[in-house]
N, CA, C and O of each residue as an XYZ file, in Angstrom:
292
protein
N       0.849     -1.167      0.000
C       0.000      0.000      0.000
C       0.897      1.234      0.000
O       1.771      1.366      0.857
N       0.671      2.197     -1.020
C       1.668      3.336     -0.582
C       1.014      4.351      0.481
O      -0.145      4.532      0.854
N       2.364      4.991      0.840
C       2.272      5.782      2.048
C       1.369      6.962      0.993
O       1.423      7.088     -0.231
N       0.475      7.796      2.114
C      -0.313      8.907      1.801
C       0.569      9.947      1.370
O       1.424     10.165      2.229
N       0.689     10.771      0.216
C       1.149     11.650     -0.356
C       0.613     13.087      0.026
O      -0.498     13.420     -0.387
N       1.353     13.937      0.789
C       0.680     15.132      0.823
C       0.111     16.284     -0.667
O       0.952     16.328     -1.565
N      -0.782     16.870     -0.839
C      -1.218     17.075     -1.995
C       0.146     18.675     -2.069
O       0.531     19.340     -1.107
N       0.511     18.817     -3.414
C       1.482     20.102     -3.464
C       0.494     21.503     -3.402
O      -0.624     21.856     -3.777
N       1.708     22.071     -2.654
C       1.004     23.592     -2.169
C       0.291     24.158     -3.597
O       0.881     23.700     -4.576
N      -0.871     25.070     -3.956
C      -1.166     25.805     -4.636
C       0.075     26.451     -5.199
O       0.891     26.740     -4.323
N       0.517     26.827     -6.725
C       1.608     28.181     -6.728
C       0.597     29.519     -6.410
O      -0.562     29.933     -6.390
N       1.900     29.808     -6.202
C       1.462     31.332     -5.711
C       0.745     32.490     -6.830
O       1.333     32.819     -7.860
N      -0.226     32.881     -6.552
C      -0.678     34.033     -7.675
C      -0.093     34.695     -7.806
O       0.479     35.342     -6.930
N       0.035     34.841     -9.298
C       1.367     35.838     -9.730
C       0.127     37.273    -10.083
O      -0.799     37.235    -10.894
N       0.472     38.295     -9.284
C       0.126     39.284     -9.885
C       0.957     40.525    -10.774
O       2.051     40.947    -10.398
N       0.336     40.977    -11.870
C       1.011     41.608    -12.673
C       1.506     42.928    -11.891
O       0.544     43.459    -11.337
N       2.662     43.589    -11.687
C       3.126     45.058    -11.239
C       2.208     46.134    -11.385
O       1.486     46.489    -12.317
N       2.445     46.637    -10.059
C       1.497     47.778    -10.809
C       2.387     49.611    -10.919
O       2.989     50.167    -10.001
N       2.273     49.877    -11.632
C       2.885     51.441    -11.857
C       2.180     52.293    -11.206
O       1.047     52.659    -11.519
N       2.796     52.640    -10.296
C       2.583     53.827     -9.268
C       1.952     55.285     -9.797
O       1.219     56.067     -9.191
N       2.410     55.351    -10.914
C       1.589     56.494    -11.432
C       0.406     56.106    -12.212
O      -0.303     57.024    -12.627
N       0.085     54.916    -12.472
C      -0.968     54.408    -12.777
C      -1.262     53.550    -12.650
O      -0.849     52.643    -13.373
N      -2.631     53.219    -11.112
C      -2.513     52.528    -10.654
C      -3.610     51.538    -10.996
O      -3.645     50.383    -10.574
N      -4.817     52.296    -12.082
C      -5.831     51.882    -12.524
C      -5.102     50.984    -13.512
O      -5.842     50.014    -13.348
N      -4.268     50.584    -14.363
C      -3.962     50.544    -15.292
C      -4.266     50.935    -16.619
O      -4.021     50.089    -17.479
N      -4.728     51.986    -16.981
C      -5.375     52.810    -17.833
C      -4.190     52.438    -19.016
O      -2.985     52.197    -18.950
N      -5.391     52.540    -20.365
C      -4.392     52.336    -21.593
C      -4.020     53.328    -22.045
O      -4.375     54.148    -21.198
N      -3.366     54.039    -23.083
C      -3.129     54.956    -23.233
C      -4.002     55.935    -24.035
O      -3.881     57.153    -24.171
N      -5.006     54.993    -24.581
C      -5.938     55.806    -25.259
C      -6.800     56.276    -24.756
O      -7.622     57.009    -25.306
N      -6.782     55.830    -23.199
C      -8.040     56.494    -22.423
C      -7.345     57.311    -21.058
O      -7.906     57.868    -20.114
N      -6.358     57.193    -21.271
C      -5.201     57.554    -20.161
C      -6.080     59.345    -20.027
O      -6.920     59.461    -19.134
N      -5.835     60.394    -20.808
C      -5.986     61.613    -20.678
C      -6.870     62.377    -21.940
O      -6.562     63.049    -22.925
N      -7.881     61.982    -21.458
C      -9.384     62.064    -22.439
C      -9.584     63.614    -22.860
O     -10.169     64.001    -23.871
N      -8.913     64.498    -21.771
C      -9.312     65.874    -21.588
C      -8.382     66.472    -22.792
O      -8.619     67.366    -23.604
N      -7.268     65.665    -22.605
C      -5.847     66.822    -23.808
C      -5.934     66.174    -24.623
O      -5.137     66.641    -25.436
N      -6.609     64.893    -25.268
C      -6.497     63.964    -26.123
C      -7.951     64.880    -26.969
O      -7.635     65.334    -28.068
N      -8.637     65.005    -26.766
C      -9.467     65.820    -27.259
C      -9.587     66.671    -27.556
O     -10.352     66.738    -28.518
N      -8.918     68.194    -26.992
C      -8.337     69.349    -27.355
C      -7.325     68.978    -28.221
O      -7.617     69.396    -29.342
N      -6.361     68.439    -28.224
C      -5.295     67.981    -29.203
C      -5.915     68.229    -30.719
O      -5.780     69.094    -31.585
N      -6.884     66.648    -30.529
C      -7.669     66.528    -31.881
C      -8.635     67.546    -32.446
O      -8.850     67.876    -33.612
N      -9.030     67.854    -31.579
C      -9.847     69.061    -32.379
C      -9.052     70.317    -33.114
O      -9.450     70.941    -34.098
N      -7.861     70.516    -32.399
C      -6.688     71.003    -32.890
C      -6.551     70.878    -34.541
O      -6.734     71.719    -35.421
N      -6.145     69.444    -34.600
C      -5.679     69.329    -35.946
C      -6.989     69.039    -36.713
O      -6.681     69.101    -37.903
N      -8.494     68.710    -36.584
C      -9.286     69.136    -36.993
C      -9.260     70.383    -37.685
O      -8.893     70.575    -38.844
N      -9.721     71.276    -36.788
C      -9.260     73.128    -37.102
C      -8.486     73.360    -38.685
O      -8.892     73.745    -39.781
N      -7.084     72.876    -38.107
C      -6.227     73.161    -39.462
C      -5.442     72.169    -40.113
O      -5.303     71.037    -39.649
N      -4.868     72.602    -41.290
C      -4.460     71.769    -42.063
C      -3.398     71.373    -41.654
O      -2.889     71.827    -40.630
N      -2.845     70.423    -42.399
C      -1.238     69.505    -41.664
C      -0.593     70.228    -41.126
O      -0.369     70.192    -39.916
N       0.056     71.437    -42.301
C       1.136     72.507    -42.373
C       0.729     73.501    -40.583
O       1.469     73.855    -39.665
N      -0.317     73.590    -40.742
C      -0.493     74.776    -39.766
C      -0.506     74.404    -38.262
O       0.059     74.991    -37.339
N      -1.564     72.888    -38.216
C      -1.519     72.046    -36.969
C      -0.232     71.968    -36.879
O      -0.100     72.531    -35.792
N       0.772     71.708    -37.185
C       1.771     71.241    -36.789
C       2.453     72.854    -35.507
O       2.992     72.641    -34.421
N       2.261     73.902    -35.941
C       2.601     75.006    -35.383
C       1.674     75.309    -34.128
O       1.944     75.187    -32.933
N       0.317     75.806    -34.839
C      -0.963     75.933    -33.881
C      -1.202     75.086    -32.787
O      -1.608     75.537    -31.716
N      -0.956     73.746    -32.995
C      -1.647     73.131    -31.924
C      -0.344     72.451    -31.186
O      -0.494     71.313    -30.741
N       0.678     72.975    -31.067
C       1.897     72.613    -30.649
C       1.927     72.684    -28.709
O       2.501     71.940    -27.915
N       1.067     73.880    -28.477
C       0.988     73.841    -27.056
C       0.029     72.913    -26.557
O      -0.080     72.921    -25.331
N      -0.729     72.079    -27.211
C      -1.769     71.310    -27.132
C      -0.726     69.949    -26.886
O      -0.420     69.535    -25.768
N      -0.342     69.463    -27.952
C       0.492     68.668    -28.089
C       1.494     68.180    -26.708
O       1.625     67.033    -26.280
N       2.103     69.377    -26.213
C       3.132     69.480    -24.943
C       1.868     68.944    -23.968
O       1.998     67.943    -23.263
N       1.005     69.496    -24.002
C       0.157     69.399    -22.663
C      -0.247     67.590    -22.929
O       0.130     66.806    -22.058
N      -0.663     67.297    -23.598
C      -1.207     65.721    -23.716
C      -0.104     65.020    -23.918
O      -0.200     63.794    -23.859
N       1.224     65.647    -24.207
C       2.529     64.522    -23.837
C       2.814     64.400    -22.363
O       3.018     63.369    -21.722
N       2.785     65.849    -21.882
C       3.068     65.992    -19.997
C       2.045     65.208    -19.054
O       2.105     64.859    -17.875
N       1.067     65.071    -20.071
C      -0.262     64.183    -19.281
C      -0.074     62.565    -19.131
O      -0.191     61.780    -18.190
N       0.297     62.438    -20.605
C       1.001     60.906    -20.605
C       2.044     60.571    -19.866
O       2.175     59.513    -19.252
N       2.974     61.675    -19.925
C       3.788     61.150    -18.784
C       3.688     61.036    -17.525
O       4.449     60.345    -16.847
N       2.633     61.776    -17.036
C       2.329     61.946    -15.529
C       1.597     60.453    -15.303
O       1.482     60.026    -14.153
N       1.181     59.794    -16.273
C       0.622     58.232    -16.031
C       1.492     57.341    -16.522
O       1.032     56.303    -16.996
N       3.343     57.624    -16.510
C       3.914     56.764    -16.978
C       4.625     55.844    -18.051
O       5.564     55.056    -17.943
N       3.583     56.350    -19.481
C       4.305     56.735    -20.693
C       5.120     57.300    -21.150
O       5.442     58.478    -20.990
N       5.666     56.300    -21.951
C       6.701     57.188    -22.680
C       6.748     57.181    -24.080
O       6.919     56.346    -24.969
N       6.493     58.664    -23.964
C       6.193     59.602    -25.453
C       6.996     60.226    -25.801
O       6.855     60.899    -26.822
């Protein structure tokens, strides 16, 4: 008769890291809805040539946003 085998421990749940500046894990497309939208309406407005100038302070602000959740842009 064999001796009783103890059953093996469960492994341990691996949980994924979480980033301190984002702790929701937000994707990046929903990360900063507010400058992501001003942005676009931006280059809406104007044409390639001009968005590229005009909406440049737009741009800074929804990169500084991404980064404040950890992206890198």
């Amino acid at each position: 008769m064999p001796a009783p085998t103890t059953p093996a421990p469960a492994p341990a749940e691996q949980t994924k890291p979480v980033n301190p500046l984002n702790p929701k894990g937000l994707k990046p497309c929903c990360a900063c809805p507010v400058t992501k939208s001003a942005r676009d309406d931006c280059f809406i407005k104007y044409n390639s040539d001009e968005a590229a100038v005009k909406c440049a302070d737009l741009i800074d602000q929804h990169k500084a946003c991404m980064r404040g959740y950890g992206f890198k842009v």
